[in-house]
C-alpha positions in Angstrom: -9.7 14.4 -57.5 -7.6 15.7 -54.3 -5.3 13.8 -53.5 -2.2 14.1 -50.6 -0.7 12.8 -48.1 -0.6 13.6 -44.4 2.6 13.9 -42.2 4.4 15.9 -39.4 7.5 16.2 -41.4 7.1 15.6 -45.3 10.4 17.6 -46.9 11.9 14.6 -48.1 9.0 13.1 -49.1 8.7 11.2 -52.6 4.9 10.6 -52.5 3.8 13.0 -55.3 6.3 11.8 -57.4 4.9 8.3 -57.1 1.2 9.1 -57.5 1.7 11.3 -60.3 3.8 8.3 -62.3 0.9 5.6 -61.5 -2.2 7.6 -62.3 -1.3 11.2 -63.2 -3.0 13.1 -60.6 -2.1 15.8 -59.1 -0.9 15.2 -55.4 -0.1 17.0 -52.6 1.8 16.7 -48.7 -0.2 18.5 -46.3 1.8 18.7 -43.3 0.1 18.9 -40.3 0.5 19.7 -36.3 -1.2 17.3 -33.8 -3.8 20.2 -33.7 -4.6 20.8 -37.0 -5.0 17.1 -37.6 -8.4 16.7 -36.5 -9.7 20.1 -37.6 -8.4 18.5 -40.9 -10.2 15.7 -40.8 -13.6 16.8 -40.0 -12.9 19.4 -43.0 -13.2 16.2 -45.8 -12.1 18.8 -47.8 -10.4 16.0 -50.1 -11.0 12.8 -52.3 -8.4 10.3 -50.4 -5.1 10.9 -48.4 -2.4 8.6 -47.4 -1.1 8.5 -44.3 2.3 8.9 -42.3 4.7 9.2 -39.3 3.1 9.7 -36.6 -0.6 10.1 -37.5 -1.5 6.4 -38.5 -3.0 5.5 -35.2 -4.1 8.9 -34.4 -6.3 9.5 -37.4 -8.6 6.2 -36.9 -10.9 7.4 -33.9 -12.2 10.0 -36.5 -12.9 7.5 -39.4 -16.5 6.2 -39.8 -15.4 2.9 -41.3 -12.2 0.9 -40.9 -11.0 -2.2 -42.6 -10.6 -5.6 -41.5 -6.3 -5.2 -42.3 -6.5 -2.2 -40.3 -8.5 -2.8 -37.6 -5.9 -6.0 -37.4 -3.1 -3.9 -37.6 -4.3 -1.1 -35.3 -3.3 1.3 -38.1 -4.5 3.7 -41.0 -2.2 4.8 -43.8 -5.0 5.2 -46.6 -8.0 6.8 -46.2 -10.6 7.4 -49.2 -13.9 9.8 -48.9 -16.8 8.3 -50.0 -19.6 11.1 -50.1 -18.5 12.5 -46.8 -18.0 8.7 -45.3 -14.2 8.4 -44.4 -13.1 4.9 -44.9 -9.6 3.8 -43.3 -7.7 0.7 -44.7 -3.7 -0.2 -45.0 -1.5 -0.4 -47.8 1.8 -0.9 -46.2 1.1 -4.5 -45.6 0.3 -5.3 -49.3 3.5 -2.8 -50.2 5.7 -5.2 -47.6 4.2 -8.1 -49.1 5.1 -7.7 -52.9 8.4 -6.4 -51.8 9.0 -9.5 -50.1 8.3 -11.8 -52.9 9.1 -10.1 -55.6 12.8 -10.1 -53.8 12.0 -13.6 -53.9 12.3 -14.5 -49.9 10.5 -17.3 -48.9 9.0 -16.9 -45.0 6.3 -19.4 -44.7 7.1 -21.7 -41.6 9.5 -19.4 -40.8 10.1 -16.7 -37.8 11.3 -13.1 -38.6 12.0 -10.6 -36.0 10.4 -7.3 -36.7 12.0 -4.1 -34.9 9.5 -1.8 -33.5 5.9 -1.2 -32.2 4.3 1.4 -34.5 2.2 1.2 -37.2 4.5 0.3 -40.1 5.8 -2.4 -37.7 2.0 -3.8 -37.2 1.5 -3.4 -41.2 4.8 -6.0 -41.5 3.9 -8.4 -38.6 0.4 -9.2 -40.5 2.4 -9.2 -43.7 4.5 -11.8 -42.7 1.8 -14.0 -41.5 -0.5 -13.5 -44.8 2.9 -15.1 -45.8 3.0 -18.0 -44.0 6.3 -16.9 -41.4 5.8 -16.4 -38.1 6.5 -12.7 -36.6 8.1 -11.1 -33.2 7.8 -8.0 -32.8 10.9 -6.4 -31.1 10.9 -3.4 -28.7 12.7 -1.0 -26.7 9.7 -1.1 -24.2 7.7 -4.7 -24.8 4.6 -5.6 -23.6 1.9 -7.9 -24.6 3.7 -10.9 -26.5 7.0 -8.2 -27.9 10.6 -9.1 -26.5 13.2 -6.8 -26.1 16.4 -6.2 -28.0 18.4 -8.4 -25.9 16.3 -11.2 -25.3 16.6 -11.2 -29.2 20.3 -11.4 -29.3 19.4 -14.5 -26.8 17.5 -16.1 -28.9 18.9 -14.8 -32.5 19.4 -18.8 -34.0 15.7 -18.7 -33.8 15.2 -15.8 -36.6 15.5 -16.8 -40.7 14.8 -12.7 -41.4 15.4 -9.5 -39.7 13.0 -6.8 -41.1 13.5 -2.8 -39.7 10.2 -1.0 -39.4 11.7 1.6 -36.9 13.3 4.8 -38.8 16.4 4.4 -37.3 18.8 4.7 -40.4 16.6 6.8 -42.2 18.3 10.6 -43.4 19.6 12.5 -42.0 20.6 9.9 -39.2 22.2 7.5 -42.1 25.0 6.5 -39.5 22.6 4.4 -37.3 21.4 1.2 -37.4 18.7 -0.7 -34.8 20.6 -3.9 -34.5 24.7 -5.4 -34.7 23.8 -7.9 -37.8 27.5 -9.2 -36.6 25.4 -11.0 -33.7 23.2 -13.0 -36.1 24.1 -16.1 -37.5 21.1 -17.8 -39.7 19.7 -15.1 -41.1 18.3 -15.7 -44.8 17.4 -12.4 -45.1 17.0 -8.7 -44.2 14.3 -6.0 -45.0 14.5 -2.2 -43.9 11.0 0.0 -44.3 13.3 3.1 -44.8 13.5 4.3 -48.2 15.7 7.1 -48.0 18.6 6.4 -48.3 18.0 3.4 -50.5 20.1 1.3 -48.9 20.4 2.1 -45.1 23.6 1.0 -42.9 22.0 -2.3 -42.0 21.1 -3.3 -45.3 24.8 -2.6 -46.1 25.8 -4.9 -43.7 23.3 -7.5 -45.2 24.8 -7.0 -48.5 28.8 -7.2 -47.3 27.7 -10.5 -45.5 26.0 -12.1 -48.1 22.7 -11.9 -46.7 19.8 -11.0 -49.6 18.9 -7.8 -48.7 15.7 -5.6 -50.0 15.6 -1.5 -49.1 12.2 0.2 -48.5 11.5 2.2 -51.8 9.9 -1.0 -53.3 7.4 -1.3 -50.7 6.7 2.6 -51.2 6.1 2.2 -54.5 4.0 -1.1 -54.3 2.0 0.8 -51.4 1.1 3.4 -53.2 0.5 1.4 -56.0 -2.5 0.0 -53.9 -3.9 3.2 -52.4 -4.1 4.4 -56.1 -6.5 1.8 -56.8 -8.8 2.3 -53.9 -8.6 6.6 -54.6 -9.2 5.7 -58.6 -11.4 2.4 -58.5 -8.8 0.5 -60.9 -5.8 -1.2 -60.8 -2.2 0.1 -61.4 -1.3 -1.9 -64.4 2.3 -3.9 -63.0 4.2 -2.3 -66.4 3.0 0.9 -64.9 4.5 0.0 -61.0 7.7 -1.1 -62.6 8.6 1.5 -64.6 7.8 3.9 -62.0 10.3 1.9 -59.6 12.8 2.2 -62.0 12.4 5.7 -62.9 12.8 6.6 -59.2 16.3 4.3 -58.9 17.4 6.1 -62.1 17.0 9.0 -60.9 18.3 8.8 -57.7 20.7 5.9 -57.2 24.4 6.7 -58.7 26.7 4.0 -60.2 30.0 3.8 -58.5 32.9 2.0 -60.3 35.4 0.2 -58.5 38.6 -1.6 -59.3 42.1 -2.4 -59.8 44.3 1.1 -60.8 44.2 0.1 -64.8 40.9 -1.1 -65.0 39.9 1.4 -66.6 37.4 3.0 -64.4 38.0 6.8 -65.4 37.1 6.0 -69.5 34.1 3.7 -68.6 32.7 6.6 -66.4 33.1 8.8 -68.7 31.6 6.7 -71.2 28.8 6.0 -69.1 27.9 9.6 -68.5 27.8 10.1 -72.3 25.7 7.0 -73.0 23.2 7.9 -69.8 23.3 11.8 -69.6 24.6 11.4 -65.9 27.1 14.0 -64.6 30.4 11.9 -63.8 32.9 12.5 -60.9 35.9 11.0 -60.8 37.7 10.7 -57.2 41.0 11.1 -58.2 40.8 13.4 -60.5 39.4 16.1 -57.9 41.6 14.7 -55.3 44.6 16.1 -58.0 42.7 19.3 -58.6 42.3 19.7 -54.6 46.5 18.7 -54.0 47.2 20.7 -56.6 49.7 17.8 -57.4 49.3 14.3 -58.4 48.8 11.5 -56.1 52.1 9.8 -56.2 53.6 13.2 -55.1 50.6 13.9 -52.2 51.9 10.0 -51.2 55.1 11.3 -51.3 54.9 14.5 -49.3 52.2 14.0 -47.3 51.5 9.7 -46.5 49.0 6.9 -47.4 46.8 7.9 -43.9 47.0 11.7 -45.7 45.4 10.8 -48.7 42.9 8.0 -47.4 41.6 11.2 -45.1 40.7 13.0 -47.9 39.7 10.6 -50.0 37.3 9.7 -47.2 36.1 13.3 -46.4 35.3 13.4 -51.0 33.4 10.5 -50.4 31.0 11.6 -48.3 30.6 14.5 -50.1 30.1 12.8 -53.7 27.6 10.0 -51.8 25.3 12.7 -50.9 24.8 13.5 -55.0 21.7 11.3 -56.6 22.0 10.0 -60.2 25.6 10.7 -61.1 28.4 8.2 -61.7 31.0 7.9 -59.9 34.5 6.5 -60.9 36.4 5.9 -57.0 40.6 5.2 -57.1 41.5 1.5 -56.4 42.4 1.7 -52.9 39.0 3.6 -52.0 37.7 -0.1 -50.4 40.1 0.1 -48.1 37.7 1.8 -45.9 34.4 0.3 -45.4 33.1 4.0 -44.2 34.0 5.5 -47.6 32.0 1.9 -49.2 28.8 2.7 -46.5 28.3 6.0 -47.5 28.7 5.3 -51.4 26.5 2.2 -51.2 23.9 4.3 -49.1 22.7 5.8 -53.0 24.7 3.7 -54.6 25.0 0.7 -56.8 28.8 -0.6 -56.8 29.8 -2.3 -60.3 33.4 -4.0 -59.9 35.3 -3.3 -63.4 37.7 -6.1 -64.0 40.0 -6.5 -66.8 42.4 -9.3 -67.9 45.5 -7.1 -69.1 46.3 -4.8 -65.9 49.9 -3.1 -66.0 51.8 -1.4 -63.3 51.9 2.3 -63.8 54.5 4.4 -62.1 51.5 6.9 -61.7 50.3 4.8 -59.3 52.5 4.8 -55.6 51.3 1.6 -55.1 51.2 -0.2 -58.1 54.2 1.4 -59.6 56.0 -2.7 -61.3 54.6 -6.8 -61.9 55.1 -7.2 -58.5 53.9 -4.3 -56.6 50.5 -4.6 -58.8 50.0 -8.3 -57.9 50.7 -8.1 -54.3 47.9 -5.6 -54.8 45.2 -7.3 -56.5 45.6 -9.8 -53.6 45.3 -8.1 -51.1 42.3 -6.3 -52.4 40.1 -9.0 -54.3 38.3 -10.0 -51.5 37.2 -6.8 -50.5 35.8 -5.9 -54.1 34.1 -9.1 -54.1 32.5 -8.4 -50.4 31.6 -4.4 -52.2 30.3 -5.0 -55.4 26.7 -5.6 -56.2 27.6 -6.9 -59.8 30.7 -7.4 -61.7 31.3 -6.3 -65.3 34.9 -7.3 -67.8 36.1 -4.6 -69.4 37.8 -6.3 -71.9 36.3 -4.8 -75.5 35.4 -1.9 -76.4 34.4 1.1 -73.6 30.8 1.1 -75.2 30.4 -2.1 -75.1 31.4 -2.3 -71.1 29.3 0.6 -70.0 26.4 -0.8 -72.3 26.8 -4.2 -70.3 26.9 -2.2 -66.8 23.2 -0.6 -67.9 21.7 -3.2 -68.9 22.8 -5.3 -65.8 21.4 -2.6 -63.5 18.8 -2.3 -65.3 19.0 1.0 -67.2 18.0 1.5 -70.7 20.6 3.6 -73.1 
Protein backbone atom coordinates (compact mmCIF):
# COMPACT_ATOMS: atom_id res chain seq x y z
CA UNK A 1 0.00 0.00 0.00
CA UNK A 2 1.04 3.83 -0.37
CA UNK A 3 -0.05 5.68 1.85
CA UNK A 4 0.55 9.72 2.92
CA UNK A 5 -0.79 12.55 3.50
CA UNK A 6 -0.99 15.83 1.56
CA UNK A 7 -0.18 19.39 2.96
CA UNK A 8 1.50 22.78 2.24
CA UNK A 9 3.36 22.68 5.46
CA UNK A 10 3.73 19.11 7.14
CA UNK A 11 7.19 19.65 9.51
CA UNK A 12 5.34 19.14 12.55
CA UNK A 13 3.19 16.75 11.38
CA UNK A 14 2.41 13.50 13.57
CA UNK A 15 0.43 11.59 10.82
CA UNK A 16 2.94 8.77 10.08
CA UNK A 17 3.35 8.19 13.56
CA UNK A 18 -0.39 7.58 13.87
CA UNK A 19 -0.88 5.33 10.77
CA UNK A 20 2.02 3.26 11.46
CA UNK A 21 0.62 2.53 15.27
CA UNK A 22 -3.00 1.59 13.85
CA UNK A 23 -2.11 -0.59 10.95
CA UNK A 24 1.70 -0.71 10.40
CA UNK A 25 2.08 0.70 7.09
CA UNK A 26 4.39 2.66 5.96
CA UNK A 27 3.30 6.39 5.53
CA UNK A 28 4.46 9.27 4.13
CA UNK A 29 3.79 13.58 4.05
CA UNK A 30 4.00 14.71 0.60
CA UNK A 31 4.10 18.28 0.81
CA UNK A 32 2.91 20.05 -2.01
CA UNK A 33 2.62 23.63 -3.82
CA UNK A 34 -0.80 24.76 -5.15
CA UNK A 35 0.90 23.70 -8.59
CA UNK A 36 1.96 20.48 -7.98
CA UNK A 37 -1.22 19.61 -6.38
CA UNK A 38 -3.13 18.73 -9.36
CA UNK A 39 -0.29 17.34 -11.33
CA UNK A 40 -0.28 15.06 -8.17
CA UNK A 41 -3.53 14.02 -8.41
CA UNK A 42 -3.93 13.10 -11.94
CA UNK A 43 -0.57 10.99 -11.16
CA UNK A 44 -2.74 8.31 -8.76
CA UNK A 45 0.46 7.27 -8.18
CA UNK A 46 -0.81 6.02 -4.51
CA UNK A 47 -3.27 3.63 -2.68
CA UNK A 48 -5.09 6.57 -0.34
CA UNK A 49 -3.95 9.95 1.10
CA UNK A 50 -5.30 12.03 3.74
CA UNK A 51 -5.79 15.44 3.42
CA UNK A 52 -4.73 18.90 5.04
CA UNK A 53 -4.45 22.70 5.48
CA UNK A 54 -5.31 24.18 2.74
CA UNK A 55 -6.03 21.61 0.14
CA UNK A 56 -9.32 20.08 1.46
CA UNK A 57 -11.56 22.02 -0.72
CA UNK A 58 -9.18 22.38 -3.42
CA UNK A 59 -8.60 18.61 -4.12
CA UNK A 60 -12.48 17.73 -4.65
CA UNK A 61 -13.08 19.20 -8.28
CA UNK A 62 -10.48 16.42 -9.34
CA UNK A 63 -12.23 13.42 -7.49
CA UNK A 64 -14.54 11.12 -9.53
CA UNK A 65 -16.70 10.34 -6.52
CA UNK A 66 -17.40 12.14 -3.36
CA UNK A 67 -19.31 11.16 -0.31
CA UNK A 68 -22.50 12.16 1.06
CA UNK A 69 -20.45 13.64 4.57
CA UNK A 70 -18.32 15.51 2.18
CA UNK A 71 -20.29 16.68 -0.26
CA UNK A 72 -22.34 18.05 3.03
CA UNK A 73 -19.45 19.44 4.37
CA UNK A 74 -17.98 20.88 1.20
CA UNK A 75 -14.67 19.13 2.14
CA UNK A 76 -12.19 16.21 1.49
CA UNK A 77 -9.60 15.06 3.96
CA UNK A 78 -9.50 11.21 2.92
CA UNK A 79 -9.20 10.17 -0.38
CA UNK A 80 -8.84 6.24 -1.29
CA UNK A 81 -7.93 4.94 -5.15
CA UNK A 82 -9.96 2.42 -6.19
CA UNK A 83 -8.43 1.07 -9.56
CA UNK A 84 -7.68 4.52 -10.84
CA UNK A 85 -11.28 5.83 -9.40
CA UNK A 86 -10.53 8.50 -6.67
CA UNK A 87 -13.15 8.53 -4.08
CA UNK A 88 -13.23 11.58 -1.57
CA UNK A 89 -15.03 11.27 1.91
CA UNK A 90 -14.31 13.04 5.55
CA UNK A 91 -12.91 11.77 8.61
CA UNK A 92 -12.67 14.77 10.66
CA UNK A 93 -16.29 14.75 11.51
CA UNK A 94 -16.26 11.08 12.85
CA UNK A 95 -12.64 12.14 14.63
CA UNK A 96 -14.72 15.32 16.27
CA UNK A 97 -17.45 13.13 17.05
CA UNK A 98 -15.72 10.39 19.24
CA UNK A 99 -13.72 13.06 20.75
CA UNK A 100 -16.72 14.74 21.86
CA UNK A 101 -18.29 11.82 23.57
CA UNK A 102 -15.71 10.05 24.61
CA UNK A 103 -14.95 13.47 26.70
CA UNK A 104 -18.25 12.77 27.68
CA UNK A 105 -20.06 16.30 26.50
CA UNK A 106 -23.50 16.06 25.88
CA UNK A 107 -24.74 18.61 22.85
CA UNK A 108 -28.04 17.38 21.78
CA UNK A 109 -30.62 20.27 22.01
CA UNK A 110 -27.92 22.38 22.48
CA UNK A 111 -26.10 25.36 20.45
CA UNK A 112 -22.23 25.56 20.17
CA UNK A 113 -20.43 28.25 18.47
CA UNK A 114 -17.86 26.96 16.07
CA UNK A 115 -14.94 29.51 15.08
CA UNK A 116 -14.12 29.51 11.51
CA UNK A 117 -15.24 28.89 7.85
CA UNK A 118 -12.85 26.15 6.49
CA UNK A 119 -13.03 22.75 6.14
CA UNK A 120 -12.24 21.43 9.63
CA UNK A 121 -14.84 24.02 10.74
CA UNK A 122 -17.63 22.41 8.21
CA UNK A 123 -16.27 18.74 9.39
CA UNK A 124 -17.43 20.05 13.17
CA UNK A 125 -20.61 21.93 12.31
CA UNK A 126 -22.12 18.46 10.72
CA UNK A 127 -20.55 16.76 13.75
CA UNK A 128 -22.42 18.54 16.06
CA UNK A 129 -25.59 18.08 14.43
CA UNK A 130 -25.07 14.15 13.88
CA UNK A 131 -25.06 14.91 17.66
CA UNK A 132 -28.07 16.35 18.22
CA UNK A 133 -26.69 20.29 19.16
CA UNK A 134 -27.28 22.89 17.14
CA UNK A 135 -24.11 24.77 15.37
CA UNK A 136 -23.09 28.64 14.41
CA UNK A 137 -20.49 28.88 12.61
CA UNK A 138 -18.39 32.12 13.57
CA UNK A 139 -16.38 34.23 11.16
CA UNK A 140 -14.09 37.06 10.62
CA UNK A 141 -15.97 37.63 7.19
CA UNK A 142 -19.75 35.96 7.54
CA UNK A 143 -21.95 35.30 4.98
CA UNK A 144 -24.69 32.87 4.29
CA UNK A 145 -26.22 32.06 7.90
CA UNK A 146 -22.23 32.76 9.88
CA UNK A 147 -22.20 35.68 12.51
CA UNK A 148 -19.29 37.51 13.36
CA UNK A 149 -17.10 37.62 16.39
CA UNK A 150 -18.93 40.30 17.97
CA UNK A 151 -22.32 39.52 17.32
CA UNK A 152 -21.19 36.36 19.24
CA UNK A 153 -20.04 38.22 22.32
CA UNK A 154 -23.80 39.69 21.86
CA UNK A 155 -25.31 36.79 22.00
CA UNK A 156 -22.73 34.52 24.18
CA UNK A 157 -25.69 33.28 26.94
CA UNK A 158 -26.97 31.58 23.96
CA UNK A 159 -23.77 29.07 23.54
CA UNK A 160 -23.47 25.72 26.01
CA UNK A 161 -19.87 24.93 23.94
CA UNK A 162 -17.25 26.86 22.21
CA UNK A 163 -15.31 24.55 19.79
CA UNK A 164 -11.90 26.27 17.82
CA UNK A 165 -11.59 24.88 14.29
CA UNK A 166 -9.39 28.00 13.22
CA UNK A 167 -5.44 27.34 13.88
CA UNK A 168 -5.13 30.19 15.85
CA UNK A 169 -3.18 28.80 18.85
CA UNK A 170 -1.58 26.22 17.10
CA UNK A 171 2.72 26.27 17.27
CA UNK A 172 4.53 28.24 16.76
CA UNK A 173 1.84 30.98 17.48
CA UNK A 174 1.04 29.27 21.03
CA UNK A 175 0.46 32.83 22.57
CA UNK A 176 -2.89 33.38 20.66
CA UNK A 177 -6.16 32.54 21.18
CA UNK A 178 -9.51 33.20 18.75
CA UNK A 179 -11.76 34.29 21.51
CA UNK A 180 -11.61 36.18 25.42
CA UNK A 181 -13.32 32.92 27.25
CA UNK A 182 -13.54 35.80 30.22
CA UNK A 183 -16.69 37.06 28.09
CA UNK A 184 -18.65 33.79 28.28
CA UNK A 185 -20.67 32.86 30.96
CA UNK A 186 -22.65 29.36 30.38
CA UNK A 187 -20.36 27.55 28.68
CA UNK A 188 -20.42 23.69 29.52
CA UNK A 189 -17.72 23.10 27.48
CA UNK A 190 -14.72 23.91 25.14
CA UNK A 191 -13.11 21.93 22.17
CA UNK A 192 -9.92 23.20 20.17
CA UNK A 193 -9.10 21.19 16.62
CA UNK A 194 -5.40 22.12 17.23
CA UNK A 195 -3.27 19.34 18.44
CA UNK A 196 -0.10 20.83 18.80
CA UNK A 197 0.44 22.08 21.49
CA UNK A 198 -1.85 19.68 23.35
CA UNK A 199 -3.40 22.00 25.22
CA UNK A 200 -3.68 25.42 23.37
CA UNK A 201 -4.11 28.89 25.39
CA UNK A 202 -7.89 28.66 25.23
CA UNK A 203 -8.20 25.38 26.46
CA UNK A 204 -5.99 26.60 29.30
CA UNK A 205 -8.34 29.03 30.04
CA UNK A 206 -11.23 26.38 29.96
CA UNK A 207 -9.29 24.39 32.34
CA UNK A 208 -8.33 27.43 35.05
CA UNK A 209 -12.19 28.18 34.81
CA UNK A 210 -13.55 24.97 35.38
CA UNK A 211 -14.88 24.50 32.11
CA UNK A 212 -14.36 20.60 30.75
CA UNK A 213 -12.11 21.07 28.18
CA UNK A 214 -10.87 18.48 25.30
CA UNK A 215 -7.53 19.35 22.98
CA UNK A 216 -7.29 18.21 19.33
CA UNK A 217 -4.89 15.15 19.33
CA UNK A 218 -7.88 12.85 20.25
CA UNK A 219 -9.80 13.77 17.22
CA UNK A 220 -6.41 13.22 15.19
CA UNK A 221 -6.14 10.05 16.37
CA UNK A 222 -9.91 8.96 16.06
CA UNK A 223 -9.61 10.50 12.45
CA UNK A 224 -7.19 8.68 11.32
CA UNK A 225 -8.39 5.80 13.01
CA UNK A 226 -11.28 5.97 10.34
CA UNK A 227 -9.30 6.77 7.21
CA UNK A 228 -7.32 3.58 8.11
CA UNK A 229 -10.34 1.60 7.71
CA UNK A 230 -11.49 2.85 4.48
CA UNK A 231 -7.36 2.63 2.93
CA UNK A 232 -7.33 -1.12 4.67
CA UNK A 233 -11.03 -2.36 4.40
CA UNK A 234 -11.13 -3.20 8.34
CA UNK A 235 -11.68 -1.62 11.35
CA UNK A 236 -9.07 -0.23 13.85
CA UNK A 237 -9.74 -2.46 16.84
CA UNK A 238 -10.54 0.48 19.90
CA UNK A 239 -7.56 -1.31 22.15
CA UNK A 240 -5.50 -0.51 19.12
CA UNK A 241 -6.83 3.53 18.98
CA UNK A 242 -6.29 3.75 22.61
CA UNK A 243 -3.12 2.66 23.12
CA UNK A 244 -1.95 4.66 20.26
CA UNK A 245 -3.47 7.80 21.97
CA UNK A 246 -1.71 7.09 24.91
CA UNK A 247 1.58 6.29 23.47
CA UNK A 248 1.45 9.74 21.68
CA UNK A 249 0.56 11.69 25.28
CA UNK A 250 3.46 9.56 26.77
CA UNK A 251 5.58 10.51 24.66
CA UNK A 252 5.03 14.01 24.33
CA UNK A 253 3.17 15.43 27.29
CA UNK A 254 5.52 16.19 30.49
CA UNK A 255 4.34 15.90 34.17
CA UNK A 256 4.93 19.06 36.00
CA UNK A 257 4.76 18.91 39.89
CA UNK A 258 3.58 21.66 41.88
CA UNK A 259 3.39 22.48 45.49
CA UNK A 260 4.04 23.82 48.80
CA UNK A 261 8.22 24.32 49.41
CA UNK A 262 8.36 20.80 51.48
CA UNK A 263 6.13 18.86 49.58
CA UNK A 264 8.43 17.09 48.43
CA UNK A 265 8.46 17.82 44.78
CA UNK A 266 12.32 17.40 43.99
CA UNK A 267 12.40 13.38 45.50
CA UNK A 268 9.03 12.54 43.79
CA UNK A 269 10.50 13.88 40.43
CA UNK A 270 13.22 12.15 40.73
CA UNK A 271 11.48 9.12 41.61
CA UNK A 272 9.31 9.50 38.83
CA UNK A 273 12.08 9.71 36.27
CA UNK A 274 13.49 6.48 37.66
CA UNK A 275 10.16 4.64 37.68
CA UNK A 276 9.19 6.12 33.95
CA UNK A 277 12.72 6.55 32.20
CA UNK A 278 11.81 10.38 31.71
CA UNK A 279 14.63 12.89 31.95
CA UNK A 280 13.68 15.13 35.10
CA UNK A 281 14.41 18.93 35.50
CA UNK A 282 14.05 20.47 38.53
CA UNK A 283 13.52 24.52 38.43
CA UNK A 284 15.25 25.40 41.24
CA UNK A 285 17.88 23.38 41.12
CA UNK A 286 19.09 25.06 37.64
CA UNK A 287 17.97 28.34 38.87
CA UNK A 288 20.96 27.60 41.74
CA UNK A 289 23.31 26.35 39.12
CA UNK A 290 22.43 29.62 36.90
CA UNK A 291 22.89 32.21 40.26
CA UNK A 292 25.63 30.43 41.14
CA UNK A 293 24.18 30.91 44.73
CA UNK A 294 21.14 29.61 46.36
CA UNK A 295 17.87 31.21 46.23
CA UNK A 296 17.52 32.75 49.53
CA UNK A 297 20.81 34.61 48.72
CA UNK A 298 19.57 35.62 44.87
CA UNK A 299 16.27 36.92 47.13
CA UNK A 300 18.58 38.56 49.05
CA UNK A 301 20.85 40.30 46.60
CA UNK A 302 18.88 40.60 43.91
CA UNK A 303 14.56 40.75 44.92
CA UNK A 304 11.46 38.54 44.58
CA UNK A 305 10.64 40.42 40.87
CA UNK A 306 14.54 39.15 40.10
CA UNK A 307 13.95 35.72 40.63
CA UNK A 308 10.28 35.37 39.29
CA UNK A 309 12.06 36.89 35.90
CA UNK A 310 14.04 34.12 35.58
CA UNK A 311 12.10 31.70 36.78
CA UNK A 312 9.74 32.83 34.10
CA UNK A 313 12.35 33.07 31.26
CA UNK A 314 13.38 28.69 32.65
CA UNK A 315 9.89 28.11 32.18
CA UNK A 316 9.48 28.74 28.83
CA UNK A 317 12.47 27.12 28.08
CA UNK A 318 11.67 23.70 30.04
CA UNK A 319 7.80 23.83 28.45
CA UNK A 320 9.14 23.54 25.07
CA UNK A 321 10.75 19.88 26.12
CA UNK A 322 8.11 16.80 25.43
CA UNK A 323 8.03 13.82 27.84
CA UNK A 324 10.19 14.92 30.73
CA UNK A 325 9.10 15.74 34.27
CA UNK A 326 9.33 18.53 35.62
CA UNK A 327 9.57 19.49 39.43
CA UNK A 328 8.62 23.74 39.46
CA UNK A 329 9.55 25.81 43.04
CA UNK A 330 6.36 26.65 45.05
CA UNK A 331 5.86 30.14 44.15
CA UNK A 332 6.17 29.25 40.25
CA UNK A 333 1.99 29.72 40.16
CA UNK A 334 2.42 32.90 40.95
CA UNK A 335 2.43 33.67 37.40
CA UNK A 336 -0.25 32.29 35.23
CA UNK A 337 2.29 32.88 32.02
CA UNK A 338 4.96 30.51 33.61
CA UNK A 339 1.40 27.92 34.29
CA UNK A 340 0.24 28.65 30.26
CA UNK A 341 3.29 27.73 28.91
CA UNK A 342 3.84 24.52 31.21
CA UNK A 343 0.26 23.42 30.78
CA UNK A 344 0.65 23.94 26.97
CA UNK A 345 2.63 20.10 27.05
CA UNK A 346 1.84 19.63 30.24
CA UNK A 347 -0.07 17.70 32.74
CA UNK A 348 0.10 19.67 36.26
CA UNK A 349 -0.12 17.08 39.36
CA UNK A 350 -0.43 19.16 42.79
CA UNK A 351 1.73 17.22 45.48
CA UNK A 352 0.23 17.74 48.88
CA UNK A 353 1.45 16.58 52.10
CA UNK A 354 0.19 16.70 55.70
CA UNK A 355 3.52 17.42 57.68
CA UNK A 356 4.99 20.70 55.88
CA UNK A 357 7.87 22.57 57.95
CA UNK A 358 9.28 25.91 57.45
CA UNK A 359 12.74 25.72 56.09
CA UNK A 360 15.12 28.64 56.42
CA UNK A 361 16.15 27.51 52.87
CA UNK A 362 13.27 28.83 51.76
CA UNK A 363 12.99 33.20 51.87
CA UNK A 364 9.59 32.86 52.10
CA UNK A 365 8.80 30.12 54.17
CA UNK A 366 11.63 30.42 56.50
CA UNK A 367 9.11 29.72 60.41
CA UNK A 368 5.09 28.26 61.37
CA UNK A 369 3.95 31.37 60.48
CA UNK A 370 5.60 32.57 57.40
CA UNK A 371 4.76 28.95 55.91
CA UNK A 372 1.03 29.20 56.77
CA UNK A 373 0.49 32.68 55.60
CA UNK A 374 1.86 30.92 52.58
CA UNK A 375 -0.20 27.97 51.98
CA UNK A 376 -3.04 30.58 52.10
CA UNK A 377 -2.29 32.62 50.00
CA UNK A 378 -1.46 30.03 47.40
CA UNK A 379 -4.10 27.18 47.77
CA UNK A 380 -6.37 28.52 45.52
CA UNK A 381 -4.18 29.00 42.82
CA UNK A 382 -2.93 25.27 42.97
CA UNK A 383 -6.37 24.19 43.02
CA UNK A 384 -7.29 26.56 39.81
CA UNK A 385 -3.60 24.85 38.13
CA UNK A 386 -3.69 21.39 38.84
CA UNK A 387 -5.33 18.84 36.61
CA UNK A 388 -5.13 16.12 39.52
CA UNK A 389 -3.98 16.02 42.94
CA UNK A 390 -1.84 13.38 44.58
CA UNK A 391 -0.75 13.02 48.84
CA UNK A 392 2.55 12.44 49.36
CA UNK A 393 2.27 11.03 52.53
CA UNK A 394 4.02 7.31 52.35
CA UNK A 395 6.60 6.22 50.71
CA UNK A 396 8.12 8.31 47.37
CA UNK A 397 7.29 5.05 45.22
CA UNK A 398 4.31 4.74 46.31
CA UNK A 399 3.32 8.63 45.46
CA UNK A 400 4.87 8.71 42.01
CA UNK A 401 3.19 5.16 41.37
CA UNK A 402 -0.20 6.86 42.32
CA UNK A 403 0.70 9.99 39.98
CA UNK A 404 1.10 7.25 36.83
CA UNK A 405 -1.44 5.51 37.30
CA UNK A 406 -3.82 8.60 37.65
CA UNK A 407 -2.50 9.97 34.33
CA UNK A 408 -2.68 7.11 32.97
CA UNK A 409 0.88 5.78 32.58
CA UNK A 410 1.87 2.29 33.15
CA UNK A 411 5.32 1.71 35.23
Amino acid sequence: MKLGLIGKTLGHSWSWQIHDMLIHEHYENWELSEEELVPFLQKKDFTGINVTIPYKEKVMPYLDEISSTAEEIGAVNCIINRDGHLYGCNTDCDGFMQLVTRAGMQMKGKQAAVLGSGGAAKAVMAGVSQLGGRPVMVSRHPHDGMISYSQLYEQQAQYSFLINATPVGMYPHMDETPVDLDAFEHLEGVVDVVANPLRTKLCFQASCKGIPWAGGLGMLVYQAAAADALFTGQTVPQETVDACLGTLLRQRRNIVLIGMPTSGKSSVAVMLGTLSKKPVYDTDTILEQRFGTSIRTCFETHGEPYFRMKETELAKELAAKEGVIISCGGGIIKQDENMQVLSQHGIVVWLQRNNLFPSSDRPLSADEDSLKKLYAQRKGLYEMYSDIRVANNGTLEDTAKQILKKIGERV
